[in-house]
VODREN-459895 format. One record per residue (C-alpha): x, y, z; residue number from 1. Coordinates in steps of 0.05 Angstrom, whole numbers, plus 32768, in hexadecimal, padded with zeros to 4 digits. Example, Ala and Ser with C-alpha at 12.3 -4.5 7.8 and 13.67 -1.06 7.14 Angstrom:
BEGIN
+------+------+------+-----+
:   c1 :   c2 :   c3 : num :
+------+------+------+-----+
: 80F6 : 7FA6 : 809C :   1 :
: 8111 : 7FEB : 808F :   2 :
+------+------+------+-----+
REM end
This chain:
BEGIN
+------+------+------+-----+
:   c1 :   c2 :   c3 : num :
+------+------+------+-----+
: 85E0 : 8E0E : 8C8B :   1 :
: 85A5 : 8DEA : 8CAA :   2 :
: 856E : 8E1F : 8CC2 :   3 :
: 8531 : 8E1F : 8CF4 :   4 :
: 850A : 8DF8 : 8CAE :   5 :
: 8536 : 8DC8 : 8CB2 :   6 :
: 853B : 8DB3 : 8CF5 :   7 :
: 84EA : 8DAC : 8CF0 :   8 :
: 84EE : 8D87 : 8CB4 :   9 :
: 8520 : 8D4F : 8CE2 :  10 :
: 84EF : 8D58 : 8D13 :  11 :
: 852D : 8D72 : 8D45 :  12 :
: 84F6 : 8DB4 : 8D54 :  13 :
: 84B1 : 8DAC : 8D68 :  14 :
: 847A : 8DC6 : 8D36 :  15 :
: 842E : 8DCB : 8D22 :  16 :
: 8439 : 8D9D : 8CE7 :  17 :
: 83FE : 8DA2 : 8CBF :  18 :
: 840A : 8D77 : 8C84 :  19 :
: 844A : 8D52 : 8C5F :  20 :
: 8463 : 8D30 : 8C2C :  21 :
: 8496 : 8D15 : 8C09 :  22 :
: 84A9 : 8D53 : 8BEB :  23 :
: 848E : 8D8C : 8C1B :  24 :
: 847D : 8D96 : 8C5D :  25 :
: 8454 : 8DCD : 8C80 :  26 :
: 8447 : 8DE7 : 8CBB :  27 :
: 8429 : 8E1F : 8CE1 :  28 :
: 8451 : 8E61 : 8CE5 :  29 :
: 8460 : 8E77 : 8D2E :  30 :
: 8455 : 8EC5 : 8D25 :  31 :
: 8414 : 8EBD : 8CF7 :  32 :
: 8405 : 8EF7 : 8CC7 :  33 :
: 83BA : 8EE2 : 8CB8 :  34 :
: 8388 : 8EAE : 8CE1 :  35 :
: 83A9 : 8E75 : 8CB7 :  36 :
: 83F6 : 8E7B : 8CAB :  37 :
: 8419 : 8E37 : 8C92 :  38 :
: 845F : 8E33 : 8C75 :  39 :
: 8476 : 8DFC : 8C3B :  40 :
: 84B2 : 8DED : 8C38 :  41 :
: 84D0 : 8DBE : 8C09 :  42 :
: 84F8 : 8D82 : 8C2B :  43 :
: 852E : 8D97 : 8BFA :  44 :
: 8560 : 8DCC : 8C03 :  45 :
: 855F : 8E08 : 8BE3 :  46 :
: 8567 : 8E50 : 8C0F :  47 :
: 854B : 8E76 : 8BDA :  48 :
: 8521 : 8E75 : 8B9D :  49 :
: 8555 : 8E92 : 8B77 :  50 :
: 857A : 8E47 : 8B81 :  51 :
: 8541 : 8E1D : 8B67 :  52 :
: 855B : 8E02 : 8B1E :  53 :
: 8536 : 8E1C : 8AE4 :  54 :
: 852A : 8DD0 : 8AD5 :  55 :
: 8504 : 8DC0 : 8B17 :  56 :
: 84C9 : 8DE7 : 8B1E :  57 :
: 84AB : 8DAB : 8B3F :  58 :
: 84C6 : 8DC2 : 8B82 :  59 :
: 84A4 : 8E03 : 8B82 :  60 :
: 8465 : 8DE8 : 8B5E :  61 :
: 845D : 8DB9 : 8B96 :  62 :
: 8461 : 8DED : 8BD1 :  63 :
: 842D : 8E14 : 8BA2 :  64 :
: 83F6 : 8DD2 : 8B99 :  65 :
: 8404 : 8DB7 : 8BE0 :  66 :
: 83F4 : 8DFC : 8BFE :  67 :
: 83A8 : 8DF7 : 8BD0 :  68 :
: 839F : 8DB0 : 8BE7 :  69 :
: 83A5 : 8DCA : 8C2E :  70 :
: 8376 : 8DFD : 8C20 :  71 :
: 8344 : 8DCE : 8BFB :  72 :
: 8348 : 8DA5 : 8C3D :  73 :
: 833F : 8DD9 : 8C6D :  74 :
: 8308 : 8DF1 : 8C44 :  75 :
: 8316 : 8E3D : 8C3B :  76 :
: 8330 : 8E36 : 8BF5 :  77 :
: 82E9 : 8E50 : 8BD9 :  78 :
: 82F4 : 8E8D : 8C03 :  79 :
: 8339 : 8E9E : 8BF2 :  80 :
: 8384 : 8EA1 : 8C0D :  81 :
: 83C2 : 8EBC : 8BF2 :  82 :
: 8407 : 8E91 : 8BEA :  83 :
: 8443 : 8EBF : 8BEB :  84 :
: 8491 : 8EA9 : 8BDE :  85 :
: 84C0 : 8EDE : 8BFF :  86 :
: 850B : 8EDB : 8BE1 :  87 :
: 8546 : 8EFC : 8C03 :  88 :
: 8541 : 8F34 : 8C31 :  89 :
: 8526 : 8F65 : 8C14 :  90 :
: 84F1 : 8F3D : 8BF8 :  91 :
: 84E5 : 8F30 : 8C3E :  92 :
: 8502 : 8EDF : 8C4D :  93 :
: 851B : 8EDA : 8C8A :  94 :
: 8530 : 8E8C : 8C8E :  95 :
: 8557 : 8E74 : 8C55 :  96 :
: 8530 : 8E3D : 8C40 :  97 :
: 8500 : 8E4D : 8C06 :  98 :
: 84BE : 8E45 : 8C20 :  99 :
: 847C : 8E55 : 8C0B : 100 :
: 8444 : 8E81 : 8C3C : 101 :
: 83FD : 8E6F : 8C37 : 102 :
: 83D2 : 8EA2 : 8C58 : 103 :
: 8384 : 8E9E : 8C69 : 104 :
: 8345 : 8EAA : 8C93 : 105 :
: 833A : 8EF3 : 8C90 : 106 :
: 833B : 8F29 : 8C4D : 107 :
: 8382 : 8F28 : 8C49 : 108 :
: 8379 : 8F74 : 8C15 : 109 :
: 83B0 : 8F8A : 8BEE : 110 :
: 83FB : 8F89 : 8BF9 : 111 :
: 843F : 8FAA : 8BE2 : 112 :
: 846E : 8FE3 : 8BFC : 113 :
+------+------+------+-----+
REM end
């Protein structure tokens, strides 16, 4: 079932596309949680991270080392920012394609329940 990441991915939706890939594209979240809010999303389909194979931790590992790059570029990987994977509703995903969060800009504290 295609979602909202999808139709950005074939460009059918406009978005703030900050960087992409082969493999991943990201792009800025449209109800930001922190000064800098980008999404990754992998080009490939999976709506959860329960669904990524055991024997292709490359998908996820790239979300993780293209969100650093992007922070290395934008310069406020010195100061910090947090990445955060949500899966399933009560882990708080809201669009079914696995994404990754990468959050910045201000003390983003502690987190949980």
């Amino acid at each position: 079932m295609p979602t909202l990441f999808h139709k950005i991915i074939r460009r059918e939706i406009p978005a703030d596309i900050v960087f992409e890939d082969e493999h991943v594209i990201a792009f800025r979240d449209i109800a930001p949680q922190a000064p800098v809010h980008v999404l990754f999303v992998p080009k490939e389909t999976f709506a959860t991270l329960n669904e990524v194979p055991a024997d292709r931790p490359e998908v996820v590992g790239r979300l993780a080392l293209a969100a650093a790059r992007y922070a290395k570029a934008q310069g406020f990987d010195q100061e910090g920012y947090r990445i955060v994977m949500n899966c399933n509703g009560d882990g708080g995903q809201t669009v079914f394609q696995i994404h990754l969060h990468l959050l910045a800009g201000a003390p983003l504290g502690r987190f949980g329940a």
